[in-house]
N, CA, C and O of each residue as an XYZ file, in Angstrom:
340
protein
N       0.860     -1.184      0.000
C       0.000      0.000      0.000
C       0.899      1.239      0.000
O       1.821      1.342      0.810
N       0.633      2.155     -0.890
C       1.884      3.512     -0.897
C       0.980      4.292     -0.064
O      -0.173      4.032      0.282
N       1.764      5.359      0.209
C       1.749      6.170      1.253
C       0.415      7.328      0.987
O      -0.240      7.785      1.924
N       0.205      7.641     -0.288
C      -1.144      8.148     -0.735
C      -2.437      7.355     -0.460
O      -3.426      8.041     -0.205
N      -2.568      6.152     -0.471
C      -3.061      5.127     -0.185
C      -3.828      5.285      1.340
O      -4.997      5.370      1.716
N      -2.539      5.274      1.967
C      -2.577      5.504      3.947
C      -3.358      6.370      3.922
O      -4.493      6.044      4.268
N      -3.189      7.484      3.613
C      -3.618      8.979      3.711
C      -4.972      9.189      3.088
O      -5.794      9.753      3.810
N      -5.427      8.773      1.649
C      -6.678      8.456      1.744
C      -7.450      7.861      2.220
O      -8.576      8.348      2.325
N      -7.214      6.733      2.644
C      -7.829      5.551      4.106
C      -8.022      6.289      5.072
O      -9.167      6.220      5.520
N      -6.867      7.458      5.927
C      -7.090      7.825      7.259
C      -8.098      8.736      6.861
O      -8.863      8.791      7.824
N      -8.611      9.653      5.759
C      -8.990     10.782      5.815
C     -10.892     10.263      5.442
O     -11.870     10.993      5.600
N     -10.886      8.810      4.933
C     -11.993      8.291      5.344
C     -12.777      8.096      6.467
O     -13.899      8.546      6.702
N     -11.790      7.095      7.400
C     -12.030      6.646      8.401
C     -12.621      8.139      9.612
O     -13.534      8.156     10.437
N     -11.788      9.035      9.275
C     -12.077     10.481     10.129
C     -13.304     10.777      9.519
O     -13.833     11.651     10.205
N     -14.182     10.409      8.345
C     -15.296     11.108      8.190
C     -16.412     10.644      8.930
O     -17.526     11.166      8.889
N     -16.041      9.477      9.732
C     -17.060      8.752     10.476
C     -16.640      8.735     12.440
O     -17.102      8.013     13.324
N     -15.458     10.013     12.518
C     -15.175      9.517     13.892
C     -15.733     11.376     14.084
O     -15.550     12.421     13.459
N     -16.507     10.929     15.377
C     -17.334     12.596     16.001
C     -15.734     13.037     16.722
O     -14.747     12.332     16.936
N     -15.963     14.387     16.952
C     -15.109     15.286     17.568
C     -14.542     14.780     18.936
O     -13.720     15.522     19.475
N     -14.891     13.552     19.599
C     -14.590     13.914     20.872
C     -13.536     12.337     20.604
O     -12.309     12.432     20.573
N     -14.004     11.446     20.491
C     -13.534     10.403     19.717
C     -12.097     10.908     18.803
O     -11.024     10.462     19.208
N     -12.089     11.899     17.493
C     -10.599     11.678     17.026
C      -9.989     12.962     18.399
O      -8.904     12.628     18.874
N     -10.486     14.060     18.892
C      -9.278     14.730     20.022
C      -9.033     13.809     21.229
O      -8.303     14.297     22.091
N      -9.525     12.513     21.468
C      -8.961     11.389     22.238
C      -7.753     10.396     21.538
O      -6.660      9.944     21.878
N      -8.344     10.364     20.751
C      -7.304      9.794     19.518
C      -5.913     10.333     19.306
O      -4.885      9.657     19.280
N      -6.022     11.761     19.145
C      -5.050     12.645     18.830
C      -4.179     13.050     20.377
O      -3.047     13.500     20.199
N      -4.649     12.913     21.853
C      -4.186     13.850     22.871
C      -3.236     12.106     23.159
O      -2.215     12.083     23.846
N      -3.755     10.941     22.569
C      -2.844      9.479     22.524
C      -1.704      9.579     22.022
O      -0.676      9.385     22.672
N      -1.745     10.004     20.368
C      -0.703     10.491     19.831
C       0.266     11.224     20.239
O       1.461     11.066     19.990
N      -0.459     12.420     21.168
C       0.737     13.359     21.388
C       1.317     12.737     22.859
O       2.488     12.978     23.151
N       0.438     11.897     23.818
C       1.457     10.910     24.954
C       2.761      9.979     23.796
O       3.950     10.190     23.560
N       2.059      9.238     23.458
C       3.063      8.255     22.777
C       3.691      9.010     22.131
O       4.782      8.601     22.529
N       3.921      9.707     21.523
C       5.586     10.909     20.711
C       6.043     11.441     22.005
O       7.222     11.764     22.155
N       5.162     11.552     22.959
C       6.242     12.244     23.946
C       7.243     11.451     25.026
O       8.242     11.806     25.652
N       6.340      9.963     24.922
C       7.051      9.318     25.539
C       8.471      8.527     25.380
O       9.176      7.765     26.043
N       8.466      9.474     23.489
C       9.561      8.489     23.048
C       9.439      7.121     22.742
O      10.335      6.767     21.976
N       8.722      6.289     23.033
C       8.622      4.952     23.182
C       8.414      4.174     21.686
O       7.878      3.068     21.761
N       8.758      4.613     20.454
C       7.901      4.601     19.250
C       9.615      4.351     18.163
O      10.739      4.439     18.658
N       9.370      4.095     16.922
C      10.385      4.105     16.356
C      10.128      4.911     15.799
O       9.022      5.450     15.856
N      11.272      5.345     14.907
C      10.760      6.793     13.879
C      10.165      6.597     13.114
O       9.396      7.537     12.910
N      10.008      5.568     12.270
C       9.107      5.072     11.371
C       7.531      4.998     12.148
O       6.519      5.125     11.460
N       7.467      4.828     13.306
C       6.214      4.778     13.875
C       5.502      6.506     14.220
O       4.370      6.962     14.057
N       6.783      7.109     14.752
C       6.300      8.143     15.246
C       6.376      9.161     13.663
O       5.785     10.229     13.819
N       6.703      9.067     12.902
C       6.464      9.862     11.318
C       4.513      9.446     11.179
O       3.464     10.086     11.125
N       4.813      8.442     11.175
C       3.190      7.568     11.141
C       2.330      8.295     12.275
O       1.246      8.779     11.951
N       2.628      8.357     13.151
C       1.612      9.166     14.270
C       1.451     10.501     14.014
O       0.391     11.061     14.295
N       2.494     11.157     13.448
C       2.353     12.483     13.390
C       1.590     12.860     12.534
O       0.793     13.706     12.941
N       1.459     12.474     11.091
C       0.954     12.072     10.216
C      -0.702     11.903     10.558
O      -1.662     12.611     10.254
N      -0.617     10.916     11.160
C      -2.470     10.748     12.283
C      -2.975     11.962     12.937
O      -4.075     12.506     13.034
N      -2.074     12.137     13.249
C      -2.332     13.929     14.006
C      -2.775     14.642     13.548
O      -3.851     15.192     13.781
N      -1.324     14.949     12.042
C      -2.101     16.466     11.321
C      -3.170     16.110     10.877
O      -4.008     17.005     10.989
N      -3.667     14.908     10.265
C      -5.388     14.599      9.948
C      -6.176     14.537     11.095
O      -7.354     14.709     10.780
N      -6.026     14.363     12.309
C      -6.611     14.388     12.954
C      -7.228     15.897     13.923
O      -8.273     16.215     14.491
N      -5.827     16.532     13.671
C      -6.049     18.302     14.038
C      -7.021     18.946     12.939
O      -8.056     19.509     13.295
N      -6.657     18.846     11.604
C      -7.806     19.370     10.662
C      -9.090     18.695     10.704
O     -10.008     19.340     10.198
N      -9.411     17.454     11.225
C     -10.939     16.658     11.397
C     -11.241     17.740     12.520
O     -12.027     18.633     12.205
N     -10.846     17.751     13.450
C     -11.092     18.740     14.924
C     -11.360     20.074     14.788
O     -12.395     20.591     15.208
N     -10.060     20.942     13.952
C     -10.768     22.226     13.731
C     -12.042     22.606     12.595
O     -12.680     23.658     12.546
N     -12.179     21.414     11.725
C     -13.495     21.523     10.675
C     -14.496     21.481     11.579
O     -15.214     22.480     11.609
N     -14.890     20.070     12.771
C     -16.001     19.802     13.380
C     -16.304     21.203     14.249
O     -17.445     21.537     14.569
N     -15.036     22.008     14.598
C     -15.183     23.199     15.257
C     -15.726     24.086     14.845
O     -16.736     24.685     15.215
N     -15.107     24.199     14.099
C     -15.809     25.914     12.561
C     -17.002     25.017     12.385
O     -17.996     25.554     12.872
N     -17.248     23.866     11.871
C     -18.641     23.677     12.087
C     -20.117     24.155     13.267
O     -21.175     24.683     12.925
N     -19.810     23.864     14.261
C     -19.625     24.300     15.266
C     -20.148     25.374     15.609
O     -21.324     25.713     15.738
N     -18.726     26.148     15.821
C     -19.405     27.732     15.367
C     -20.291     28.211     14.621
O     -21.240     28.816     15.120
N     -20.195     28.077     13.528
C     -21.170     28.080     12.091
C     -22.683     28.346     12.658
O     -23.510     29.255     12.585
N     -22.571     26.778     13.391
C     -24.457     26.517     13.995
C     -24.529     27.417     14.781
O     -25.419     28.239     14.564
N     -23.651     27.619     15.973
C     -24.360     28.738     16.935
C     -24.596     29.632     16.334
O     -25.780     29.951     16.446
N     -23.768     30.534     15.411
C     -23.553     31.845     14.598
C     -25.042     31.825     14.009
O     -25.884     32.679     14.289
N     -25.211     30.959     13.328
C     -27.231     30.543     12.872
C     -27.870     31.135     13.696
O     -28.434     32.203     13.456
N     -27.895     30.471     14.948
C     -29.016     30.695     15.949
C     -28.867     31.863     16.822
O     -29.787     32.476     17.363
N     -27.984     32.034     16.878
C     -28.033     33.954     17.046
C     -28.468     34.649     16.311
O     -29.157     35.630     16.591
N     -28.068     34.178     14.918
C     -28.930     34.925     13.533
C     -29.657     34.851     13.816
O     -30.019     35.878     14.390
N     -30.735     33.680     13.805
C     -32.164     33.793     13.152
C     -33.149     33.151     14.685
O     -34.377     33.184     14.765
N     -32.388     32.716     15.547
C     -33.100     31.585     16.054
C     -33.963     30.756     16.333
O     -34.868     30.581     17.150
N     -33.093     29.864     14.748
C     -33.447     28.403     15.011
C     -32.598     27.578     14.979
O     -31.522     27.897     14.474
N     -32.757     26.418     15.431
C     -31.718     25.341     15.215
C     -31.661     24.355     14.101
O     -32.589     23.570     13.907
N     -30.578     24.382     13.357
C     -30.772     23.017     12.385
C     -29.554     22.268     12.251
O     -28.463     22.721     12.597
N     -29.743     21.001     11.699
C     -28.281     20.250     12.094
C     -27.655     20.692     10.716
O     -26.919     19.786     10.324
N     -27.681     21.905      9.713
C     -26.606     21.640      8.894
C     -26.150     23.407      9.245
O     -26.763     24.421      9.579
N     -24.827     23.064      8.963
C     -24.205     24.652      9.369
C     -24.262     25.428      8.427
O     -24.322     24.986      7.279
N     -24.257     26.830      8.697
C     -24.522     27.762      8.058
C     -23.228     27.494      7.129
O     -22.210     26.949      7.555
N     -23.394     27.933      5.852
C     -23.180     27.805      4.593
C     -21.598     28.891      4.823
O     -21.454     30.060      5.182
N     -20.517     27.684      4.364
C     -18.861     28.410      4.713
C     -18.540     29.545      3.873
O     -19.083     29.875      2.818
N     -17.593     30.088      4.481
C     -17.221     31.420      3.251
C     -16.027     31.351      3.006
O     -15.514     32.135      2.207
């Protein structure tokens, strides 16, 4: 499997993990790199998990925002966020 491969797989798998789930995921990552305990080949691989996992986190966020920003607008609530700019 090449390395484009990995990276499209992880960026799947994140379309199905909620916000609280991948920043548990990710606060793992950053124990295990800190603990050293990893080879470099492993910890390139984690880091890697991370930066996809930091951009899944700040999207679900700006999402997020988005909705409240709605319902201050207009208030109502709906589950899709106000439309990005």
């Amino acid at each position: 499997m090449s390395k484009n491969d990995k990276t499209a797989d992880g960026k799947k798998d994140l379309e199905k993990i909620d916000f609280e789930k991948a920043l548990g995921e990710l606060e793992n990552i950053v124990q295990r790199l800190e603990s050293g305990d990893t080879s470099l080949e492993g910890a390139i691989e984690a880091y890697e998990r991370g930066v996809l996992l930091k951009k899944h986190c700040e999207g679900k966020l700006r999402d997020a925002q988005l909705r409240v920003e709605k319902i201050e607008k207009d208030g109502t609530l709906s589950p899709e966020p106000l439309d990005k700019e």
